[in-house]
C-alpha positions as MATLAB code, in Angstrom:
seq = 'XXXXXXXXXXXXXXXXXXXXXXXXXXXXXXXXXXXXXXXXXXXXXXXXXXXXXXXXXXXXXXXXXXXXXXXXXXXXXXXXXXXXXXXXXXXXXXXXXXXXXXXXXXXXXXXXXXXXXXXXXXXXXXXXXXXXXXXXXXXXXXXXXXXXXXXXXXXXXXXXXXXXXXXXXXXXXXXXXXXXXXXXXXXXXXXXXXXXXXXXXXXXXXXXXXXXXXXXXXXXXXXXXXXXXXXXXXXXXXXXXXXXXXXXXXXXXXXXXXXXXXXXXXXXXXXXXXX';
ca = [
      21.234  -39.039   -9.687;
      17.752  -40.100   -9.698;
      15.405  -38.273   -7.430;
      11.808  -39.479   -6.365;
       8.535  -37.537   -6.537;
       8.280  -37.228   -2.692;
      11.737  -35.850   -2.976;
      10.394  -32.818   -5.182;
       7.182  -32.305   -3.603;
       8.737  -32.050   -0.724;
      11.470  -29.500   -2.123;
       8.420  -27.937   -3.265;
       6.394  -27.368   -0.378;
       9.973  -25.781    1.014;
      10.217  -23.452   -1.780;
       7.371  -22.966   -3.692;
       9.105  -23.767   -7.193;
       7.679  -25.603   -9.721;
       8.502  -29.127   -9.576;
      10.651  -28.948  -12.564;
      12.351  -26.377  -11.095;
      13.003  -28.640   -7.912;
      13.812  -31.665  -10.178;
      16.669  -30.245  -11.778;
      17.860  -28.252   -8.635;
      17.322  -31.832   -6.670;
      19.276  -33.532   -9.464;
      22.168  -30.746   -9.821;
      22.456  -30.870   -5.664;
      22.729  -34.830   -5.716;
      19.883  -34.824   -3.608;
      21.211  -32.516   -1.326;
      18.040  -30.557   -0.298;
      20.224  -27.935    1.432;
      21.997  -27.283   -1.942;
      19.240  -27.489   -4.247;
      17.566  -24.787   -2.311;
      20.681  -22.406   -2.760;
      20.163  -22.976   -6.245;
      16.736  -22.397   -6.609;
      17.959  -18.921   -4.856;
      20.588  -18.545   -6.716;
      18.372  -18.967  -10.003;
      15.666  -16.246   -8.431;
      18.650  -13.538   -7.476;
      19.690  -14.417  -11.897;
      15.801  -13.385  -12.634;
      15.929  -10.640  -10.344;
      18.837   -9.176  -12.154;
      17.701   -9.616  -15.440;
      14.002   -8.479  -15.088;
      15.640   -5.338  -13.006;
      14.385   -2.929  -15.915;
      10.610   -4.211  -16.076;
       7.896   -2.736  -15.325;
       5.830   -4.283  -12.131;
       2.906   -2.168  -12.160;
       0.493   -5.312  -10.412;
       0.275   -6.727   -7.067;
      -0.993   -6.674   -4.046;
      -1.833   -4.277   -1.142;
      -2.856   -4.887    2.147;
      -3.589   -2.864    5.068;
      -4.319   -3.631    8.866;
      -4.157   -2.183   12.246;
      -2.353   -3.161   15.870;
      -3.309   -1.259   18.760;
      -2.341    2.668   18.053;
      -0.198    1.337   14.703;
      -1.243    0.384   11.635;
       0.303   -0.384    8.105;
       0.048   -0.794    4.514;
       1.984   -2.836    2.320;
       2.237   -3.294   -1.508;
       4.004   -5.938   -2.980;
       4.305   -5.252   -6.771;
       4.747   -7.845   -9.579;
       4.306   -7.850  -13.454;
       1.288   -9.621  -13.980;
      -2.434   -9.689  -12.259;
      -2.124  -13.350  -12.686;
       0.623  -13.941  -10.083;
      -0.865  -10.861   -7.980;
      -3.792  -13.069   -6.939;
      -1.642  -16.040   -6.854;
      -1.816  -17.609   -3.147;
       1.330  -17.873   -2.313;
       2.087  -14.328   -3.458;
      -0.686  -12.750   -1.279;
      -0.054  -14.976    1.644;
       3.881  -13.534    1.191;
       2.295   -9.916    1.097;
       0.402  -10.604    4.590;
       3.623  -12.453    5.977;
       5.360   -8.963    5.183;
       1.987   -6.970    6.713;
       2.561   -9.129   10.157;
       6.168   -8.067   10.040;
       5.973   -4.491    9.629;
       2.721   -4.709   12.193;
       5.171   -6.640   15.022;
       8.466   -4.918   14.261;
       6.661   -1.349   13.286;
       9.996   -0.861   11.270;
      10.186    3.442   10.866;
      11.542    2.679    6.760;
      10.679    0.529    4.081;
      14.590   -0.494    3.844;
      14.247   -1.276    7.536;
      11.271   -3.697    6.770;
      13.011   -5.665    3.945;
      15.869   -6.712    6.095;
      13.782   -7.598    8.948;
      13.075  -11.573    9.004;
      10.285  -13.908    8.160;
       9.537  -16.798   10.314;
      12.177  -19.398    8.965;
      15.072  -16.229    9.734;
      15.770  -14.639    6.352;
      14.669  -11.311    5.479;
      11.792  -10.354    3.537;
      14.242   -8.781    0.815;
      15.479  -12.534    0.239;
      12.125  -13.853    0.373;
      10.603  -11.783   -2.028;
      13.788  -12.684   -4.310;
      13.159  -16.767   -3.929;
       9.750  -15.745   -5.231;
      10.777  -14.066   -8.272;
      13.082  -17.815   -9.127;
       9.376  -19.167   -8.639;
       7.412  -17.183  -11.120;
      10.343  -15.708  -13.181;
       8.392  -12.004  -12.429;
       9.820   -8.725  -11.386;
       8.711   -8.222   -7.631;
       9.744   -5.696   -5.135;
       8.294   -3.897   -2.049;
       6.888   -1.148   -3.870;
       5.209    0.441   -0.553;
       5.499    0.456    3.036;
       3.444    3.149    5.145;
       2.394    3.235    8.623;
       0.557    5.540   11.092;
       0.152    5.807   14.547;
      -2.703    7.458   16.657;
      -4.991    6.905   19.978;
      -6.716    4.942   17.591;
      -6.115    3.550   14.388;
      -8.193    1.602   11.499;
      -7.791    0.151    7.713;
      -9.392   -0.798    4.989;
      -8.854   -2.947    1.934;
     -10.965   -2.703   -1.041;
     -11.846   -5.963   -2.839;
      -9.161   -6.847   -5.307;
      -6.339   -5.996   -3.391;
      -5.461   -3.092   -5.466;
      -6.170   -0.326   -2.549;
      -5.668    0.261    0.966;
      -6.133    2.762    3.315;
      -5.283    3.451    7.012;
      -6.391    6.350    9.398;
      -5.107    7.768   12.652;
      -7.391    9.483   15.232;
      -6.752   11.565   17.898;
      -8.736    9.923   20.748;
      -8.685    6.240   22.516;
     -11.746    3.651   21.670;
     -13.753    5.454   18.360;
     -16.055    3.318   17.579;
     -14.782    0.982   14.671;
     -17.903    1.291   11.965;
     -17.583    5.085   12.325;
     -13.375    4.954   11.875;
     -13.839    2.524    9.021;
     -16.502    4.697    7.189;
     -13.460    7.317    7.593;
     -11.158    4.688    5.977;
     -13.302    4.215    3.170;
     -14.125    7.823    2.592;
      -9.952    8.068    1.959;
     -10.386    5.612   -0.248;
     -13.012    6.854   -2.447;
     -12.477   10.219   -2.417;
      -8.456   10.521   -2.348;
      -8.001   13.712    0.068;
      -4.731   15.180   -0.281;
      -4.554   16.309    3.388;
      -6.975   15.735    6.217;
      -7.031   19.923    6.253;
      -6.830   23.199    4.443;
      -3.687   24.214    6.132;
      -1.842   21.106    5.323;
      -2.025   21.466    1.752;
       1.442   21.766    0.401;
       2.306   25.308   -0.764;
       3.034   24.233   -4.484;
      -0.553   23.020   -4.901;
      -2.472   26.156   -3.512;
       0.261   28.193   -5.678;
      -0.455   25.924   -8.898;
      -5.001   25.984   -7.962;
      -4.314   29.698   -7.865;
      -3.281   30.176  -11.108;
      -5.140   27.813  -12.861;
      -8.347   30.078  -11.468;
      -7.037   33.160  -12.424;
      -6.014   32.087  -15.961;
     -10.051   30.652  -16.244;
     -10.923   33.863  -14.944;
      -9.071   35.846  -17.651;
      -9.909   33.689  -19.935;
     -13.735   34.366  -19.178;
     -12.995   38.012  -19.239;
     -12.841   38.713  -16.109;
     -10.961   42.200  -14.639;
      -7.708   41.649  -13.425;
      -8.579   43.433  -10.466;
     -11.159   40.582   -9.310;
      -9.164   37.529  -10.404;
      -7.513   37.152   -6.692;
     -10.773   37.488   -5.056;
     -12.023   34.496   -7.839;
      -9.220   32.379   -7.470;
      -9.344   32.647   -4.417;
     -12.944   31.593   -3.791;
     -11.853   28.514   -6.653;
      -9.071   27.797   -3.708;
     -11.982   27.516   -1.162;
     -13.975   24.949   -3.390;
     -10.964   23.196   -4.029;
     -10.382   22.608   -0.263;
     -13.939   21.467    0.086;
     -13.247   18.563   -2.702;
      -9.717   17.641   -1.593;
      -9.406   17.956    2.214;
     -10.815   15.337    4.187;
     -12.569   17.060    6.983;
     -14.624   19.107    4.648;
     -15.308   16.705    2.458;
     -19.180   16.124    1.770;
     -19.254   12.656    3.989;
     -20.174    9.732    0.636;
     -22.769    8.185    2.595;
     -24.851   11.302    3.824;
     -23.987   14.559    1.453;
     -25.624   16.816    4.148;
     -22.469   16.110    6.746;
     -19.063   17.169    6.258;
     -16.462   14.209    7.429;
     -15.714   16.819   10.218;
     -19.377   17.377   11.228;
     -20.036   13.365   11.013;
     -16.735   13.024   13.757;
     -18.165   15.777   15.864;
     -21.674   13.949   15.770;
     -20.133   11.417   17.795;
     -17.165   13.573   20.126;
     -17.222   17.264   19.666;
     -13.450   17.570   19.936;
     -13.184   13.699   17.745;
     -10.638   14.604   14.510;
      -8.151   12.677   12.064;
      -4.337   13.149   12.602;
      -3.775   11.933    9.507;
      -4.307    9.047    6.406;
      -2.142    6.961    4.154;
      -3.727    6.037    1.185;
      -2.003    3.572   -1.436;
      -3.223    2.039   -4.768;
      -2.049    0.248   -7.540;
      -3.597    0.941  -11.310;
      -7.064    2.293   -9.650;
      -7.767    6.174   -9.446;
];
């Protein structure tokens, strides 16, 4: 049957598919719009499963804070084009507002929670791949919570960062300068002792082996390496990390400057394709 152009603007607006797309579906359905939607699903869930092997290495990450939560979320497609598509980073903050409301404790947990018109975010995200015949999944989904809490997004959408603290009301320019020293400087823990075993093991070695190589005496490589393991904290844990806007303060000296006894809890840091 014939269908008019209000007909598929108006199936497009609904579902965001190209008004071919909605033509044919329109057509196929007889004008039923119920039915032309399932097949405009239907055609997304066919993508879905034949794009299952690619590669979506793109998209877009967002980060923001409620109260004593906060959240990133990284919705990954194929292409940079459709990452700074509109519809697929108003979709990404959609799935943000979720996981901020719900505070779901998995990512599996947050793509079966709903959207607003009641289906979940896993079927939503699959409706989108029909639309721009890309790969897309929920590649991340991390969340913190802490007396107080802050993120930060860094132009492009490529990297986010959140930060827990462990006191009520820090002021929010000194937690976001925290935030973006995460960002920049990609801490592996907030402090010596929560460095994972394996790393300190694997920094170790590599100083002894320079050592050796340097021709050192094997009876001083420990006390090198582990001076090297010292350094190595100082450039990879956050608290004693040289503070990027002022090189004379740690992070830790720069919290203290405002509360003696201010500190992180901890930091969630994701990116996508930036070091």
């Amino acid at each position: 049957m014939a269908v008019t152009m209000a007909e598929i603007s108006q199936l497009r607006k609904m579902s965001g598919a190209g008004m071919m797309d909605c033509k044919k579906a329109l057509e196929e359905a007889n004008g039923d719009f119920d039915k032309a939607m399932e097949i405009i699903r239907k055609k997304g869930q066919a993508i879905a499963a034949k794009r299952s092997d690619r590669d979506a290495a793109e998209g877009c990450v967002l980060a923001a804070e409620n109260g004593n939560f906060a959240a990133i979320v990284a919705l990954k497609c194929e292409t940079d084009f459709v990452a700074k598509n509109e519809q697929f980073v108003a979709l990404t903050k959609d799935i943000l507002n979720v996981a901020l409301d719900k505070k779901p404790a998995s990512l599996e947990e947050l793509l079966a929670a709903p959207l607003a018109d009641g289906r979940a975010i896993q079927d939503q995200i699959t409706d989108r791949i029909g639309v721009t015949g890309e790969k897309m999944e929920l590649g991340f989904y991390e969340f913190l919570n802490g007396e107080t809490t802050v993120s930060y997004i860094h132009p492009g959408n490529k990297l986010a960062t959140i930060v827990a603290f462990n006191q009520a009301g820090v002021d929010y320019q000194v937690a976001r300068d925290v935030a973006m020293q995460v960002a920049a400087m990609n801490p592996v823990a907030v402090r010596p002792e929560e460095v994972p075993q394996k790393t300190i093991d694997t920094e170790m070695e590599i100083a002894r082996d320079k050592a050796r190589q340097a021709g050192k005496p094997e009876n001083l490589l420990d006390r090198i390496a582990e001076g090297a393991l010292q350094k190595y904290y100082k450039e990879n844990t956050l608290l004693q990390q040289e503070f990027v806007k002022d090189n004379k303060l740690t992070i830790a000296q720069y919290l203290q400057q405002q509360n003696k006894d201010l500190t992180v809890t901890a930091f969630k840091r994701v990116t996508l394709n930036v070091d």
